[in-house]
C-alpha positions in Angstrom: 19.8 80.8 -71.3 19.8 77.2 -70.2 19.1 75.2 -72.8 19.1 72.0 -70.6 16.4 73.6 -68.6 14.5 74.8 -71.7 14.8 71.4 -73.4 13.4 69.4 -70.3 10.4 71.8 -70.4 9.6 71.3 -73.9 10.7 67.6 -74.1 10.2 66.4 -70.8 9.3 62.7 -72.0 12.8 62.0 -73.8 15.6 60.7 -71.3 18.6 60.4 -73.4 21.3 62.2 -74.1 22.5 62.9 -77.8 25.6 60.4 -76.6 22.8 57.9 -76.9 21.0 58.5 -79.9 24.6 58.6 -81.5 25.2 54.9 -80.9 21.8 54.2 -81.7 21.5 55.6 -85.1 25.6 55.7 -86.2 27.0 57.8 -88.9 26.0 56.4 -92.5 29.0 55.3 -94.2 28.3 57.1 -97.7 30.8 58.0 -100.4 32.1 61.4 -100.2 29.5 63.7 -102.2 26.8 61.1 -101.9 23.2 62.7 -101.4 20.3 61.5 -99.2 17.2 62.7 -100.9 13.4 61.7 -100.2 10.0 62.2 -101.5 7.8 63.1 -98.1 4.5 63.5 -99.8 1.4 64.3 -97.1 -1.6 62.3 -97.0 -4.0 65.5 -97.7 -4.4 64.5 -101.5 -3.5 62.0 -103.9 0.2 62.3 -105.3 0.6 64.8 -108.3 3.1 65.0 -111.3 4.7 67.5 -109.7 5.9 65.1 -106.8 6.3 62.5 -109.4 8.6 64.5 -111.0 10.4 65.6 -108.2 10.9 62.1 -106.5 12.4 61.0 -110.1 14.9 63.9 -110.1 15.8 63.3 -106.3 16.2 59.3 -106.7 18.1 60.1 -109.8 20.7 61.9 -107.9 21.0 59.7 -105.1 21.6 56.7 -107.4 24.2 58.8 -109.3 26.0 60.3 -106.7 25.9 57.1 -104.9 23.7 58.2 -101.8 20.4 56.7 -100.8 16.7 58.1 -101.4 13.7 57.5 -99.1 10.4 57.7 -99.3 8.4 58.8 -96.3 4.9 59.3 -96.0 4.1 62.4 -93.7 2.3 61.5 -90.5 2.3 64.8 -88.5 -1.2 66.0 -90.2 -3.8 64.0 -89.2 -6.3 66.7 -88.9 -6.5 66.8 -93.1 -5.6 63.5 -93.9 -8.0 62.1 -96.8 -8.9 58.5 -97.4 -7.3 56.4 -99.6 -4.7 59.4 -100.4 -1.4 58.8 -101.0 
């Protein structure tokens, strides 16, 4: 299979190479054993204790472990999204 050829059909607006996006976004410089952890909670519905509780357990392990933890609000679900939610 080429995957070149299968990339630039499925992708044909991106132009660079992953060389590129390597100097663009460079490796994090995070202690050994550090976790990255984020709360991605989608815009459907207000925010829960369930996700409340998960983003304290996540940020609580990336403070400890000395990683970072993000919080991204989903955007790829427009078709559902409510008002005023999250």
């Amino acid at each position: 299979m080429d995957y070149v050829k299968l990339a630039n059909l499925l992708f044909p607006h991106i132009k660079k190479n992953p060389l590129e996006y390597e100097e663009i976004y460079p490796q994090r410089t995070l202690p050994v054993g550090a976790k990255v952890t984020r709360l991605g909670p989608s815009p459907t519905g207000f925010i829960h204790l369930g996700n409340l509780y998960g983003a304290f357990v996540d940020e609580r392990l990336a403070h400890q472990s000395g990683g970072i933890f993000y919080l991204r609000i989903e955007d790829t679900d427009d078709k559902r999204q409510v008002e005023g939610a999250v």
